[in-house]
C-alpha positions as CSV (number, residue, x, y, z in Angstrom):
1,X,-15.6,25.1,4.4
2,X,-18.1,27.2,5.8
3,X,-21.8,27.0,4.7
4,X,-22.8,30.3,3.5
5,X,-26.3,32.1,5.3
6,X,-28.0,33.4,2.6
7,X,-30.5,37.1,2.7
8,X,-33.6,37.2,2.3
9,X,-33.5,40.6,1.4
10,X,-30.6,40.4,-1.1
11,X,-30.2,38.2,-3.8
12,X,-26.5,36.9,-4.0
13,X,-24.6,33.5,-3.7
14,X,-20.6,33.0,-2.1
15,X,-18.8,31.8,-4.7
16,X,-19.9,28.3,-6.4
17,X,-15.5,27.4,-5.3
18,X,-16.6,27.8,-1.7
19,X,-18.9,25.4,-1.4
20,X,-18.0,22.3,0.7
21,X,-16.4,19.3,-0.6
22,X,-20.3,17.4,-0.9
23,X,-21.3,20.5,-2.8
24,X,-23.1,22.0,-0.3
25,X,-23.2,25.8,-0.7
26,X,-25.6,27.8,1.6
27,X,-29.0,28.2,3.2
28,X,-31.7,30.2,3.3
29,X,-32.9,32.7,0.8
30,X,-35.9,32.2,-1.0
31,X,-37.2,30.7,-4.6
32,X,-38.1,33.5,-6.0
33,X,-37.7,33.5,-9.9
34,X,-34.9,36.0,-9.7
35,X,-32.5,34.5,-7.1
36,X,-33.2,30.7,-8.8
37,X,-32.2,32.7,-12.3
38,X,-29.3,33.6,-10.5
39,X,-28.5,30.5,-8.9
40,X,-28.1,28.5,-12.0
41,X,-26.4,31.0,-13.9
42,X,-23.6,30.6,-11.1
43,X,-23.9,26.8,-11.7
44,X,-25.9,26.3,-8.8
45,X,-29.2,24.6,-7.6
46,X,-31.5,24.1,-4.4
47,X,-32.0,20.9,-3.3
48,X,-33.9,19.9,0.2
49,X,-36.1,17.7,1.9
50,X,-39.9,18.5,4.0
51,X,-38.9,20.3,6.8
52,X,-35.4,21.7,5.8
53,X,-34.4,25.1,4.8
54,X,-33.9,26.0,1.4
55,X,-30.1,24.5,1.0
56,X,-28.5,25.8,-2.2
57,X,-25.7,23.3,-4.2
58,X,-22.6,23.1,-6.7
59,X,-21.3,19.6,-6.9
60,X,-17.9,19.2,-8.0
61,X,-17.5,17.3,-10.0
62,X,-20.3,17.9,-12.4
63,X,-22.3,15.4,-14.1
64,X,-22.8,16.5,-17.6
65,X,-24.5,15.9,-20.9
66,X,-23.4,17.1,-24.3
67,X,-26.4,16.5,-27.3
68,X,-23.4,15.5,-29.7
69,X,-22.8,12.1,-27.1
70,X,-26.1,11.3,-26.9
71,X,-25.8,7.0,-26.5
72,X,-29.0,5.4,-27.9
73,X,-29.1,1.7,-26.5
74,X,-30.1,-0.7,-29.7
75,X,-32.9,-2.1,-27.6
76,X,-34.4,1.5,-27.0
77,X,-33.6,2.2,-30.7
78,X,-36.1,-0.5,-31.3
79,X,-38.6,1.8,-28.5
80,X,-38.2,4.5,-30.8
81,X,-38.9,3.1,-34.0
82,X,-42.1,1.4,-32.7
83,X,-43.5,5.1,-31.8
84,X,-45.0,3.9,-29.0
85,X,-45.4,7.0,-27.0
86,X,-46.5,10.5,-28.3
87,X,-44.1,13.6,-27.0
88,X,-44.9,16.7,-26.3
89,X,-43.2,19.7,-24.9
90,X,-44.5,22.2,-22.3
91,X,-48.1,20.8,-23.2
92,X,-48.2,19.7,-19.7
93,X,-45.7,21.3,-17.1
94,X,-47.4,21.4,-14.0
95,X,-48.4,17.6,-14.1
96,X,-44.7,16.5,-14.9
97,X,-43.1,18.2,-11.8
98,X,-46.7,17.2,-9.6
99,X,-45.8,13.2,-10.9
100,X,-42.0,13.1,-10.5
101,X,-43.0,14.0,-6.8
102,X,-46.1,11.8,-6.4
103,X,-43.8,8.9,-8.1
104,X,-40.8,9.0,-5.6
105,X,-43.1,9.1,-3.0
106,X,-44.8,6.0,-3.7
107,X,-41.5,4.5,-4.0
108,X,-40.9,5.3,-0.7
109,X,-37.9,7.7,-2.0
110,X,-37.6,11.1,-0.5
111,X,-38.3,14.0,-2.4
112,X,-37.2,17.7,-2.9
113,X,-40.1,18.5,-4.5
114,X,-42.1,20.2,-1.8
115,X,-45.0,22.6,-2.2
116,X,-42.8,25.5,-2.8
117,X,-40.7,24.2,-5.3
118,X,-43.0,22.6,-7.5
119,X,-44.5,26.5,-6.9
120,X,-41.5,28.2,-7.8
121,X,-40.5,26.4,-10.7
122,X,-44.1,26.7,-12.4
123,X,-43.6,30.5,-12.0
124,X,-40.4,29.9,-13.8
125,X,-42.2,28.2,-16.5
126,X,-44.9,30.6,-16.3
127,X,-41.9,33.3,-17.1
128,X,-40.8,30.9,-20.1
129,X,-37.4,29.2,-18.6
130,X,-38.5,26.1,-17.4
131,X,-39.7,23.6,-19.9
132,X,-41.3,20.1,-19.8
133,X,-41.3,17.2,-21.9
134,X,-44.1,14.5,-22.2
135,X,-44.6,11.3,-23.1
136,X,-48.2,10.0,-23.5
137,X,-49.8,7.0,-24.4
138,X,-53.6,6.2,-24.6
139,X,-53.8,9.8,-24.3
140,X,-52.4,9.3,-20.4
141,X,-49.2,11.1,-19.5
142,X,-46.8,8.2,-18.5
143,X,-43.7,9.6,-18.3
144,X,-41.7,12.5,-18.8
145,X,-39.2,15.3,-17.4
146,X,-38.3,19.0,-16.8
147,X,-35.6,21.6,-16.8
148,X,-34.2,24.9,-16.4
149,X,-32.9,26.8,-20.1
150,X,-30.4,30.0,-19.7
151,X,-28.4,31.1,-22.7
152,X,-27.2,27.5,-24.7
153,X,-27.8,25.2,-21.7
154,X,-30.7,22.7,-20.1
155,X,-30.6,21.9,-16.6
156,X,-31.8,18.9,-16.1
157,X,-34.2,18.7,-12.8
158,X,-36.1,15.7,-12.9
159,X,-37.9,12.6,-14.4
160,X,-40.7,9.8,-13.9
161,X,-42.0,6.7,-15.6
162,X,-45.3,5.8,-15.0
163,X,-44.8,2.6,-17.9
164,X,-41.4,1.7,-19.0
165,X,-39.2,3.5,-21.0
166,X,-41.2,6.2,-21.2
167,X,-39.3,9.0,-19.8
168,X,-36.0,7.8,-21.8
169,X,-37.9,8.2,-25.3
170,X,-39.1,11.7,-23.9
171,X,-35.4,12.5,-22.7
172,X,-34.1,11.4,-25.6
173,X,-36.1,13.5,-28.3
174,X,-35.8,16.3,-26.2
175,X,-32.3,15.8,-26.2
176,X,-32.0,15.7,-30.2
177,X,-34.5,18.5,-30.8
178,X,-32.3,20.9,-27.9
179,X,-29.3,19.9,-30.3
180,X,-31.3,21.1,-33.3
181,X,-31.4,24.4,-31.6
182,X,-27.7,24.9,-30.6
183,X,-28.5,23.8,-26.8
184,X,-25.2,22.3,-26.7
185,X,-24.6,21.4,-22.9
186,X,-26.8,19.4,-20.4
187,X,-26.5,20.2,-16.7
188,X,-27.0,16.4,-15.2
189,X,-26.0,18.1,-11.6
190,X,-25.3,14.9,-9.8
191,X,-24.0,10.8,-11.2
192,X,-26.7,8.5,-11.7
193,X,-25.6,5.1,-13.7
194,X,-29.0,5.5,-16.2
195,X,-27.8,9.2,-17.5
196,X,-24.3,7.7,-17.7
197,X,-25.5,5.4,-20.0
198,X,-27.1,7.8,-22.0
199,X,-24.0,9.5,-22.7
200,X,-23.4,11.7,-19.5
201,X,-20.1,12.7,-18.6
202,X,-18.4,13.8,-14.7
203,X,-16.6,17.1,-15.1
204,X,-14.7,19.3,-12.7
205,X,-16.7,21.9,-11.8
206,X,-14.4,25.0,-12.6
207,X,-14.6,23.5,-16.2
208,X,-18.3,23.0,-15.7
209,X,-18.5,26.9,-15.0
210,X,-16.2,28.0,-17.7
211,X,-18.6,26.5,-20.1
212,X,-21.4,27.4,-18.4
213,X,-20.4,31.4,-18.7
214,X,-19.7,31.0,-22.3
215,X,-23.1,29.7,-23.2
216,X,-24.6,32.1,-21.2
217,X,-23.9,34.7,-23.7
218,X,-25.8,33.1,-25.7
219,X,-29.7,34.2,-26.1
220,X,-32.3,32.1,-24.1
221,X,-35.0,30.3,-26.4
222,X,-37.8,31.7,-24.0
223,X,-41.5,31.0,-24.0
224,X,-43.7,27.6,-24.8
225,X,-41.2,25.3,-26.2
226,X,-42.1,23.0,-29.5
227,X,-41.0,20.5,-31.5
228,X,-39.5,21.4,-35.0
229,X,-42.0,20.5,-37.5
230,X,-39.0,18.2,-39.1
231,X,-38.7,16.6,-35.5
């Protein structure tokens, strides 16, 4: 398959079925919150290192969460139960996507969180789509993670742990409080053994997108996200 040179001028994507068999899509373009609106209601997602253009993806399969599977481990049952962190939503966005960059990097992990990304996807918070949740302790974020919301789905971006377990309580009551609201599918994007213990689930892609277009129809919860008073 071909890779697909996208515009800058117009915002449009091939079709998420062209992409190649590593989920590669296209390149080029530009983060602008219109064309990343776009992108993920097609089921797709940038993804690039320092250096590299802007390369746009749509694995297949799909690496998927739904709310109603959540899997709660006994031993972070016990986490939960001990209330040891405080969570927040969007209390603190821009730090969350700033420390799951500055944490891979001291890692010595590559990250696709370059300048313009962590840019682009504060304007999108900015705009009331993308949506952070925080785990504090001491009064210190330690942990958290962050996402896109169209119609009755999360896209899952990222996460860090600056003390352990910190961004699974934070994932988790996000998780139970986006069920509360009828967010009823997860995008995961790609397999990682820690979400597939939490309940995450490979799909085909074509499936992925059919469900994807249904919830789409669904309003967006827009604006600065908080927990139900119940929560």
């Amino acid at each position: 398959m071909p890779v697909f040179l996208l515009s800058a001028d117009r915002i449009d994507f091939p079709s998420p079925g062209r992409a190649r068999q590593d989920g590669l899509l296209a390149v080029g373009g530009d983060l602008s919150l219109p064309r990343l609106l776009r992108a993920y209601e097609m089921g797709i997602f940038p993804w690039y290192a320092e250096g590299d253009p802007i390369i746009w993806w749509s694995p297949d399969p799909r690496l998927v969460l739904y709310p109603k599977d959540l899997k709660i481990s006994k031993s972070l049952q016990k986490i939960l139960r001990q209330n040891r962190f405080h969570v927040t939503l969007d209390t603190a966005f821009p730090d969350v996507i700033r420390e799951c960059a500055i944490v891979r990097r001291e890692k010595g992990e590559e990250t696709w969180l370059v300048s313009e990304m962590i840019d682009a996807y504060i304007d999108l918070h900015r705009a009331g789509y993308a949506h952070s949740a925080e785990a504090w302790s001491d009064g210190r974020l330690v942990g958290g993670l962050y996402g896109v919301s169209q119609g009755s789905c999360f896209f899952g971006e990222s996460m860090f742990a600056r003390t352990s377990n910190a961004s699974k309580v934070a994932f988790v009551l996000l998780v139970e409080q986006l069920k509360a609201w009828g967010i009823d599918l997860i995008d995961c994007q790609v397999p990682t053994g820690h979400l597939k213990r939490l309940g995450a689930r490979e799909i085909p892609r074509e499936r992925f997108l059919d469900q994807l277009e249904k919830r789409l129809k669904i309003p967006t919860r827009l604006g600065r996200w908080r927990f139900d008073p119940s929560s």
